[in-house]
Every structure is written in C-alpha cells, then in structure tokens.
C-alpha positions, 0 to 999 in steps of 0.5 A: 148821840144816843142809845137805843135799847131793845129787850125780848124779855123783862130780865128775871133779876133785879140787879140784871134791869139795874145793870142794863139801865147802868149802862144805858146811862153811861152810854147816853154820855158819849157822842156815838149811837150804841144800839143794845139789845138785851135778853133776847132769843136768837135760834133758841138761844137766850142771849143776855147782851149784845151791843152794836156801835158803828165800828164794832159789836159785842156780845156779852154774858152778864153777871151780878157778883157780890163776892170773890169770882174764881173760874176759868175757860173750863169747869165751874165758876163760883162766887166767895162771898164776904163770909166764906159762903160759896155760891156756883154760878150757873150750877146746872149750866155752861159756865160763863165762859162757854154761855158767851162762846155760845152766844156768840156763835149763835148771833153771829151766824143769825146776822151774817146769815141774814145781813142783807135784810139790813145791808145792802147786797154791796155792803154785806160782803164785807161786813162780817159779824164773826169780828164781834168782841166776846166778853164776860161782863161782872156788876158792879165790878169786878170784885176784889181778889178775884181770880179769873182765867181766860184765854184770847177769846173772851175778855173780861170786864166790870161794868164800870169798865164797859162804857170806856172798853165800848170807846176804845174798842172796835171791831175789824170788818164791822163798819155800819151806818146809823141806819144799818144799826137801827135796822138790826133789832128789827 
C-alpha cells in the first residue's frame, strides 16, 4: 500500500538517514500502510524510531555496528571492531537496552494519554499502546559473533530483518484504521 514517514529532526548520522531510507524502501514493497516516525521528541525525550501499522506498533533504538556487539540488559554495550579496536557505544549514556525501555515508556504513555485526539472516545478504550513491541534494531545487521543478551522485553533485530519481523508481528490491543494511523504524527 504505502509508507508515511515523519522526521522531527534531520538525523545527525549518516548511516542512521541511510538506514531510515532502507527501511522506507522495504517497507513500500509490502501491501499494508506503515506509518514511521523517525527522530522525534516526545516529552523531552529523543525517540530514534517508532513505527505504526494497523495491527501493532514498535518502538525501536536504532544503531549502526561494524563489528563484533557484546551487551546485554545491564551495563555497557561495545562494538569489537575487524581489528580488535573497542568502540562503546553510548558511552555517557543508557545502554541500548535501557535507551529503548525509555523510549517506550516515554511514547506510549504520550499516546495513551492523548489517544482520543485520533480516536474515537468508542475506540480508545480498547486501543492500548502499552502492547507496542520494544526492539533494538542493528544496521545493516547483526554482525557475525556477536553476543548479545536480553530478557523478554526487548527483542533484537538487524535491519535486514525488520521488514519480515514488521509482517509477521503484531500487537495484542492494537487495532487501528488508516485514518487513525495517519493521524498519530499530527
């Protein structure tokens, strides 16, 4: 059908405006409306992706690695590079595991707190954005070796593997119409 995609801000990172481009692309292939919204502020809080469909919505920390990822729920996440040169990423920052959790609560709470500016009051009730996925989404993919651990909160994904995890994945007590999609962003 189609893609719509919002962006609050021009992402500072060139592999991040590839990556969103990526998945615009691969998304336009398949017959359902996606909505994304990409580097956006809810409530102070920068929010690198999120994306909507009819039956589900995911919020996602996105992250460019071009080596080994080793992290986990707690502590720091860093990039093995092809020569043995570590990288930590977010090194002043949440890890991210805890960037997504954050981002999650942040959103969800904005749009079930505010759900009846594009629901109606009859529909509202039982739409609940509490059952959006939570993922941690590497570009291109995951890299080879990589040892990442996480509980049942987040999951993990390369962005190769977003488009079919997108299909194949919903939401329980998300059900919206093209209309309420296209009204979210606004």
């Amino acid at each position: 059908m189609t893609v719509q995609v919002w962006v609050g801000e021009i992402p500072e990172h060139s592999q991040e405006r590839e990556a969103i481009v990526a998945l615009a692309r691969g998304l336009a292939r398949l017959d359902d409306l996606y909505l994304v919204l990409a580097n956006f502020t809810v409530g102070g809080q920068a929010i690198d992706l999120a994306i909507f469909k009819h039956d589900g919505g995911f919020v996602i920390e996105l992250k460019h690695c071009d080596g080994k990822v080793v992290g986990g729920v707690n502590g720091r996440w860093q990039v093995v590079g092809p020569n043995g040169e570590v990288h930590i990423i977010n090194p002043d920052r949440r890890n991210p595991y805890n960037h997504v959790i954050s981002y999650f609560y942040r959103l969800s709470n904005f749009l079930n707190q505010n759900r009846t500016a594009f629901l109606s009051e009859h529909r509202a009730g039982a739409v609940d954005f509490r059952t959006s996925r939570r993922l941690v989404v590497l570009a291109p993919t995951i890299p080879p070796e990589s040892d990442i651990v996480l509980d049942w909160k987040v999951d993990l994904k390369g962005l190769d593997e977003l488009p079919t995890y997108l299909v194949t994945t919903n939401s329980s007590a998300i059900e919206l119409t093209d209309e309420e999609l296209l009204a979210i962003p606004r």
